[in-house]
C-alpha positions in Angstrom: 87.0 105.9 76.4 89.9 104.7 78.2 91.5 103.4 74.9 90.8 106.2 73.4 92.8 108.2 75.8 95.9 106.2 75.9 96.2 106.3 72.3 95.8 109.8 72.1 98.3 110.4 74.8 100.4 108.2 73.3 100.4 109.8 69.8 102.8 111.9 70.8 105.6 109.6 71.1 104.8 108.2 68.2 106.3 111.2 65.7 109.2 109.9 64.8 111.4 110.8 61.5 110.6 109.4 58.1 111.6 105.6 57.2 112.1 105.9 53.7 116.1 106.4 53.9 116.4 104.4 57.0 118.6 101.0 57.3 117.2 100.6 60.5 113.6 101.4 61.9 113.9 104.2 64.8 110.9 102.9 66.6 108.7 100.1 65.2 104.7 100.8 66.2 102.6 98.3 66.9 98.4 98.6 67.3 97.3 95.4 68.5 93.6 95.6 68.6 92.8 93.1 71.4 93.7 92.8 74.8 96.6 91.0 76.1 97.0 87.1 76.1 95.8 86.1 72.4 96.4 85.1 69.2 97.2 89.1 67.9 99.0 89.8 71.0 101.3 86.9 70.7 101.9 88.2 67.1 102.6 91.5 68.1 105.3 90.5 71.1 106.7 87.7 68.3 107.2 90.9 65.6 108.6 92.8 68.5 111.3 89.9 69.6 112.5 89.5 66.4 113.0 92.9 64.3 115.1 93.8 67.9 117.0 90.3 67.5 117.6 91.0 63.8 118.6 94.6 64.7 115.1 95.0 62.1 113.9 98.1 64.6 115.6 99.6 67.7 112.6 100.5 69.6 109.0 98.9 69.5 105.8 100.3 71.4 103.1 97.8 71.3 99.9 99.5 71.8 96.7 97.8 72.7 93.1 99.0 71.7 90.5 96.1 72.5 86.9 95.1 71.7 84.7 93.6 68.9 86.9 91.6 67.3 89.8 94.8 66.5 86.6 96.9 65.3 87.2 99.8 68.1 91.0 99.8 67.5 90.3 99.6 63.3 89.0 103.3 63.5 91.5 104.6 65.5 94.5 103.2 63.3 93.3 105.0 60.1 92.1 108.0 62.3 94.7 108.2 64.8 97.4 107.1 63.0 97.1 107.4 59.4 100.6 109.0 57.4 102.6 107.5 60.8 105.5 106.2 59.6 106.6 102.7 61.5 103.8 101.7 62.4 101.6 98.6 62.2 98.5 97.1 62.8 97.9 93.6 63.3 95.1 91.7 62.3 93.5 88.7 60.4 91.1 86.7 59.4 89.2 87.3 63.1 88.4 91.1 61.6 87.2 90.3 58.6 84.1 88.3 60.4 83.8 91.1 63.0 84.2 93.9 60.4 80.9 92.7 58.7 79.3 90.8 62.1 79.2 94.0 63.7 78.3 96.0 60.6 81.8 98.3 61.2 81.3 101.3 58.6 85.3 101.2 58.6 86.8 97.9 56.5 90.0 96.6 55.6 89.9 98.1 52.3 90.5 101.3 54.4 94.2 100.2 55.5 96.7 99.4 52.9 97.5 95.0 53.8 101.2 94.8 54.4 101.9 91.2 54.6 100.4 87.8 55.4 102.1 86.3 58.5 101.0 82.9 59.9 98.3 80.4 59.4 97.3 78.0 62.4 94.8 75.7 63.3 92.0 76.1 66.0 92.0 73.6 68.7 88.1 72.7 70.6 88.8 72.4 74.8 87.3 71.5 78.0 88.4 72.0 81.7 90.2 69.0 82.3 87.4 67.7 84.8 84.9 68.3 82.4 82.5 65.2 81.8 83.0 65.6 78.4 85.9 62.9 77.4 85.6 63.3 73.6 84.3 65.3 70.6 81.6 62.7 70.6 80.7 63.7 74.1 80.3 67.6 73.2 78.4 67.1 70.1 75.8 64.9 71.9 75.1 67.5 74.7 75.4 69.9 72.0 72.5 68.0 69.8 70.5 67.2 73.4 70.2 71.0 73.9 72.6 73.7 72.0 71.9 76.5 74.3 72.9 74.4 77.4 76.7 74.2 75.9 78.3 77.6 76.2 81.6 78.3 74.0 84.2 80.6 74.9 86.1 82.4 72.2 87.6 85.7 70.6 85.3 88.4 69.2 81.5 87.6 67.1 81.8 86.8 63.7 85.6 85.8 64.6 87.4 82.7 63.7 86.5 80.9 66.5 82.9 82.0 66.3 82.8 80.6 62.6 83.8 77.2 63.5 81.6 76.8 66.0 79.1 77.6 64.0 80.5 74.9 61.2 80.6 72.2 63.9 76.7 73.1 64.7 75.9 72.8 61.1 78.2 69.8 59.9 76.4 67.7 62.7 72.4 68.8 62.2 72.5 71.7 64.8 70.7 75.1 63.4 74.0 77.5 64.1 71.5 80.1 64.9 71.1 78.2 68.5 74.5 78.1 69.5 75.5 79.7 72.4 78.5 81.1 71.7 80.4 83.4 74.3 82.6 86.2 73.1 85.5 87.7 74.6 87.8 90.6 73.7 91.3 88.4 75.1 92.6 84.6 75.2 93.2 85.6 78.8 89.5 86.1 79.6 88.8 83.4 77.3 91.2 81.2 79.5 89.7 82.1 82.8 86.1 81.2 82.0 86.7 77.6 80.6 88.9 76.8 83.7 86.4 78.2 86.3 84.0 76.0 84.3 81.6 78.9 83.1 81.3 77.4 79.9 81.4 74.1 78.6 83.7 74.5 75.9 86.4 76.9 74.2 87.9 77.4 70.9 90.8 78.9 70.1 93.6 79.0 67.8 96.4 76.3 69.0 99.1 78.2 70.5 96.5 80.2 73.1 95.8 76.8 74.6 98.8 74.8 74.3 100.1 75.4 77.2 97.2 75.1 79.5 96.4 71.9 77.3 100.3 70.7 78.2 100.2 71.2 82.2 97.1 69.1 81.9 94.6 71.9 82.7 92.3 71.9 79.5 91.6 68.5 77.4 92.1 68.9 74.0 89.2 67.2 72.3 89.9 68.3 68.4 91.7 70.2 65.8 90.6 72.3 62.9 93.3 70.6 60.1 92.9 68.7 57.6 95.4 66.0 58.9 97.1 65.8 62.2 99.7 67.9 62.7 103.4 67.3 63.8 103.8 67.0 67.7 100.4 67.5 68.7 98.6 64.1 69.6 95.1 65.4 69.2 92.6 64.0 66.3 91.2 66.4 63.7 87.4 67.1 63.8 87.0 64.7 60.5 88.7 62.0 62.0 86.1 62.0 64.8 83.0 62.2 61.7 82.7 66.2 61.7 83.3 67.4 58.5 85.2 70.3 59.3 88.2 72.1 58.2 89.5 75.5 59.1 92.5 77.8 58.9 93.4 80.9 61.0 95.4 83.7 59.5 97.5 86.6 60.8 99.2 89.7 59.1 100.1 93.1 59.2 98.5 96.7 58.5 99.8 100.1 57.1 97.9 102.5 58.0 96.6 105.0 55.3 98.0 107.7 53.7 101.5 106.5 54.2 104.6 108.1 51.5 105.4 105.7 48.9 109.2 105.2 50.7 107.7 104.8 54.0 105.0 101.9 53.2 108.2 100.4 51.2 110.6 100.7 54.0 107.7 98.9 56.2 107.7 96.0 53.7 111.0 95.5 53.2 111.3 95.7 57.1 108.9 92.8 57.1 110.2 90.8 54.7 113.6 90.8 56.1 111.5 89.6 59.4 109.5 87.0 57.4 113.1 85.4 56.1 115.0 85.0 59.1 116.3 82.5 61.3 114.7 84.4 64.2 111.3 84.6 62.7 111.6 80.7 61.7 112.1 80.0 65.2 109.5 81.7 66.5 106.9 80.4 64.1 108.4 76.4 65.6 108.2 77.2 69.1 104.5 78.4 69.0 104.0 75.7 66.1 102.6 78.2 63.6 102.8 77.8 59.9 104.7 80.6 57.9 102.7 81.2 54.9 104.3 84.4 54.2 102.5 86.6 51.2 104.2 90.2 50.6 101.9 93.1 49.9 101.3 93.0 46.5 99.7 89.6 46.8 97.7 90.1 49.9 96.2 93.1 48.6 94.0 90.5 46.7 94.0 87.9 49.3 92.5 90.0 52.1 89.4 91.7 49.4 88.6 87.7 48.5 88.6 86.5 51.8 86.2 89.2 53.1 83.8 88.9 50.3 84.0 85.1 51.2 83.9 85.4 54.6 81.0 87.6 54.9 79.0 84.7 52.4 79.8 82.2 55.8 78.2 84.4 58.1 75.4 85.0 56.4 74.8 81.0 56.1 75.3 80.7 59.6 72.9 83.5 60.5 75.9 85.2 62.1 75.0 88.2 59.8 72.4 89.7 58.3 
């Protein structure tokens, strides 16, 4: 109820004049349906760095809803904020899974998909005095007993929760047996695999990386298909686990947007998408730009929950 509050309180600062004959946005609003310290946050505070270095928006309020994978701040953006002008919701391909793992009666086909964002990798840690030393060494205890080795990682049914459940299958494990460990934020996420309550976490590269680079967490392997640039950690194949798998990010309009104000967003975004600023951002926390305007992932977001939802089912995440 907490959430629920601040949004509503915060609604009213959020009336701002139309966009649709605005050069410049007034004040840029941003839902980001997870708590501080992940993947969506780190979008958010990216978005809100560079639309004020590009002089894109003059304000931006970043608002945070958590819980179940962006399925309590979902409702509340096409309730709460639906015809807003300015604003945004972030999200990706970590709602889809929790949209349908925790049977949300609101979907994504309720928001209007803005844009496609950023793709990245997901990276598979241990405390760095863990005794596992390598992916072999996880999937061992892992075959040995799965419920003994706890994961940490975002929301059910999320990204993370999906390749876990990959790794368990791609290596003879029933996925229903995993004992995966969700949590709302890559903060809380953080704090449990370096207190050593779980064995493992999984998370998308740049929630890690940093923890990973003061020596803190062990990288033992990486969701691409090859190795990527600058990052001297093996791929899950290359250690005999026949997994790929690709994170995305994007924005949200909410509904019942004017026709000038959802185009003043795009174009907004688009200028973002294309510049220098954005460019740098994506190097620095070693995300891919795979930038897809609105009309495109309109039809990219409907396949990719269809598909997504067929995974879960598989892997017994859903019923």
């Amino acid at each position: 109820m907490k959430s629920l509050h601040v949004v509503a309180s915060a609604l009213a600062l959020f009336l701002v004049p139309t966009l649709a004959s605005a050069q410049t946005i007034d004040t840029l609003k941003i839902m980001v349906p997870a708590a501080p310290g992940g993947g969506w946050d780190q979008t958010g505070k990216a978005i809100e760095a560079v639309v004020k270095a590009e002089n894109i928006a003059k304000n931006v309020q970043i608002t945070h809803v958590p819980g179940a994978g962006g399925t309590v701040g979902l409702p509340q953006f096409v309730n709460q904020w639906k015809g807003q002008a300015g604003s945004l919701m972030v999200g990706g391909m970590v709602m889809a899974g929790a949209i349908v793992a925790n049977k949300s009666a609101v979907k994504l086909s309720d928001v209007q998909p803005l844009a496609r964002l950023t793709g990245e990798f997901e990276v598979i840690v241990v405390p760095a005095n863990s005794p596992h030393k390598s992916m072999a060494d996880l999937v061992a205890a892992l075959k040995a007993d799965p419920g003994k080795v706890a994961w940490a990682g975002g929301s059910a049914g999320g990204t993370d929760h999906i390749l876990v459940g990959l790794i368990a299958e791609a290596v003879g494990v029933d996925p229903t047996k995993i004992n995966y460990v969700a949590y709302s934020g890559g903060g809380a996420a953080q704090a449990a695999i370096l207190g050593g309550h779980v064995a493992a976490g999984v998370s998308g590269w740049g929630e890690f990386a940093g923890q990973i680079e003061a020596g803190k967490m062990r990288a033992l392997a990486i969701s691409a298909g090859t190795r990527a640039p600058g990052v001297n950690v093996p791929t899950l194949k290359e250690q005999g686990v026949a997994v790929e798998l690709f994170n995305w990010r994007g924005v949200f309009a909410p509904p019942g947007l004017k026709d000038a104000d959802k185009n003043a967003l795009a174009q907004a975004i688009d200028k973002m998408a294309k510049s220098a600023a954005w460019k740098a951002e994506l190097d620095k926390k070693q995300w891919l730009g795979i930038y897809m305007p609105a009309s495109e992932f309109t039809n990219y977001v409907a396949a990719e929950s269809k598909a997504i939802e067929g995974i879960l089912t598989k892997l017994g995440i859903a019923k």
